[in-house]
C-alpha positions as CSV (number, residue, x, y, z in Angstrom):
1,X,-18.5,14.9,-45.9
2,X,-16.6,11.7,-45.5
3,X,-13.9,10.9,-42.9
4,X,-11.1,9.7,-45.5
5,X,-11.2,13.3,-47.6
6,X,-7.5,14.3,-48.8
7,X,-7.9,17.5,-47.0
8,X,-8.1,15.1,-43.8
9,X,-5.2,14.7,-41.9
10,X,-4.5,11.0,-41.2
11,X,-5.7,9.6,-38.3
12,X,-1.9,8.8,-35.8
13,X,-2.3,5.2,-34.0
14,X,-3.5,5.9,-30.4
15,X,0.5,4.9,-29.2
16,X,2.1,7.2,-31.3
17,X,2.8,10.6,-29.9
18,X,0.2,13.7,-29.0
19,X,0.2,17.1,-30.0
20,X,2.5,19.6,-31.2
21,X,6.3,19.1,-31.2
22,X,6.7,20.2,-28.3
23,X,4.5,17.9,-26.7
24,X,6.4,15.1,-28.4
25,X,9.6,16.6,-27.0
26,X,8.4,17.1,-23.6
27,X,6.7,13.1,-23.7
28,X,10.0,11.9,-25.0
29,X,11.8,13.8,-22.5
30,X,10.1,12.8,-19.8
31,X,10.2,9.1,-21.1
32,X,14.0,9.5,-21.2
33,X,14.3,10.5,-17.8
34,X,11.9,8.1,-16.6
35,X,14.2,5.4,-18.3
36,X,17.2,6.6,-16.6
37,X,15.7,7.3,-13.6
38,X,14.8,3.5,-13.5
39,X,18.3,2.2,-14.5
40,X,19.9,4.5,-11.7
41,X,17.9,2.9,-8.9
42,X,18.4,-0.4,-10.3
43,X,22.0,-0.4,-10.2
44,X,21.8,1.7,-7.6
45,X,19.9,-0.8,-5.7
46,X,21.7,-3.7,-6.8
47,X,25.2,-2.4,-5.8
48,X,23.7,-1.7,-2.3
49,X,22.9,-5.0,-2.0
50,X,25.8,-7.1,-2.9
51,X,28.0,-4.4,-1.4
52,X,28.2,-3.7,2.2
53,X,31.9,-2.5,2.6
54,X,31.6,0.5,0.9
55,X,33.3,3.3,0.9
56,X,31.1,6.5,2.5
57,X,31.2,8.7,-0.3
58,X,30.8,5.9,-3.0
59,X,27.6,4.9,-0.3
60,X,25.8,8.4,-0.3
61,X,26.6,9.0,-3.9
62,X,24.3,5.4,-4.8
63,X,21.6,6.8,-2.2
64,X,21.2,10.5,-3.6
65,X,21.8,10.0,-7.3
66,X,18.8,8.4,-8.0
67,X,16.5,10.2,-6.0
68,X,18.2,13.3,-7.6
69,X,17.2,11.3,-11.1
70,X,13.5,11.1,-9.5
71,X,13.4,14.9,-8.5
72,X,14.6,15.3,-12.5
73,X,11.9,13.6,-13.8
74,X,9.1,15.0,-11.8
75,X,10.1,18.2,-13.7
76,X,10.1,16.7,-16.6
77,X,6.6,15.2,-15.9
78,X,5.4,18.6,-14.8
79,X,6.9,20.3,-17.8
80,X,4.9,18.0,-19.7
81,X,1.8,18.3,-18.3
82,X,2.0,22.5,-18.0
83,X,2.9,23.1,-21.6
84,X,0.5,19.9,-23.5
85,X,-3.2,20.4,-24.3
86,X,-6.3,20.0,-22.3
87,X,-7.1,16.3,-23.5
88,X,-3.5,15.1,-23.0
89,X,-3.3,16.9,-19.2
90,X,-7.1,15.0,-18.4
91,X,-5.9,11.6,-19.8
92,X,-2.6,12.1,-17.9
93,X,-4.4,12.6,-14.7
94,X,-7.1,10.6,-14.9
95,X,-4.7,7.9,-15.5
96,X,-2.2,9.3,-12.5
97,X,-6.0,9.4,-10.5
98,X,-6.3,5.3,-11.5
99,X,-2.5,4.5,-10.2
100,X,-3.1,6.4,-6.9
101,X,-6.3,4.7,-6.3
102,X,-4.5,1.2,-7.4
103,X,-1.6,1.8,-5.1
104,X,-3.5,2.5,-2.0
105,X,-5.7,-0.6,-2.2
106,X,-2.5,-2.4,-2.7
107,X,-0.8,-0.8,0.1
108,X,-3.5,-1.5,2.5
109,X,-4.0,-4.9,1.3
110,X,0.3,-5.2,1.9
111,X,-0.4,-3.7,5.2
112,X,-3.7,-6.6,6.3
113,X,-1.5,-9.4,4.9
114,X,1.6,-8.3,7.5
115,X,-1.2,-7.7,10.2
116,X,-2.5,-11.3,9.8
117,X,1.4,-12.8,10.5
118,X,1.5,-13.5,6.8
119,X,4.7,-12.5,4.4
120,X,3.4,-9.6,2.7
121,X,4.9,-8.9,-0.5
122,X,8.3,-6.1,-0.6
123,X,7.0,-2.7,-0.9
124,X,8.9,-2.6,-3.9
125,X,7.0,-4.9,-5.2
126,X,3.7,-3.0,-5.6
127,X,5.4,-0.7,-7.9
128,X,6.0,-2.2,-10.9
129,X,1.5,-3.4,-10.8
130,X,0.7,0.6,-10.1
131,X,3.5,1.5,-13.2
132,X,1.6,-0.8,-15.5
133,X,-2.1,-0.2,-13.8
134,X,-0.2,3.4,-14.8
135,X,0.2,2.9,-18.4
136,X,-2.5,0.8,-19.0
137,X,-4.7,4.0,-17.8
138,X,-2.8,6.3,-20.2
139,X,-3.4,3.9,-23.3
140,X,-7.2,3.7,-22.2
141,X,-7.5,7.3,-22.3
142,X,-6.0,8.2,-24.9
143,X,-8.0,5.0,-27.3
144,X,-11.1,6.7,-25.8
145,X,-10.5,10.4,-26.6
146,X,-8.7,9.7,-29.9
């Protein structure tokens, strides 16, 4: 029987969405908070920054609100990952597997480089390689599986 029958369904571009609707929602969702999440501390972080007189509530409301953001996304993550299929949860943690392992040889190089009196980089700035180390993972999985 051959692979392009009209009984087939089309075959979806590995960057599209997986699963059911739901699973679309949930990705989406998660997306979304993921975006906002990264706009908060941004701003949040950029305000901190070029403002040092401020005022104490204005202070602890640009400390909490993103981590409150963060805490809203993990459940948004989690939600994801309890209610999506059995591929999508292995390429999902596979890939989570490959940013963990990513960020600790990164942090201990950070750490070796400050040890040896050189400037190590910001810790912020291993995040955005262990994001996209992140991704990267999620794409590979999900071009292998499809």
């Amino acid at each position: 029987m051959s692979n392009n029958s009209s009984t087939d369904e089309p075959r979806q571009p590995f960057f599209y969405s997986f699963g059911s609707a739901k699973d679309r929602r949930n990705q989406y969702t998660f997306m979304a908070t993921c975006l906002v999440w990264a706009i908060s501390f941004t701003m949040a972080n950029s305000l901190l920054r070029e403002h040092t007189e401020l005022t104490r509530p204005l202070f602890i409301f640009l400390l909490a609100a993103p981590s409150l953001l963060g805490i809203g996304t993990l459940f948004a993550y989690r939600r994801f990952l309890q209610q999506t299929d059995e591929l999508q949860r292995k390429i999902q943690t596979d890939a989570a597997g490959v940013a963990l392992a990513a960020y600790l040889l990164l942090a201990t190089g950070h750490t070796l480089l400050e040890s040896a009196g050189h400037q190590a980089p910001q810790t912020m700035d291993l995040f955005t390689p262990v994001v996209l180390i992140w991704s990267a993972a999620q794409i590979y999985g999900a071009w292998r599986y499809r």
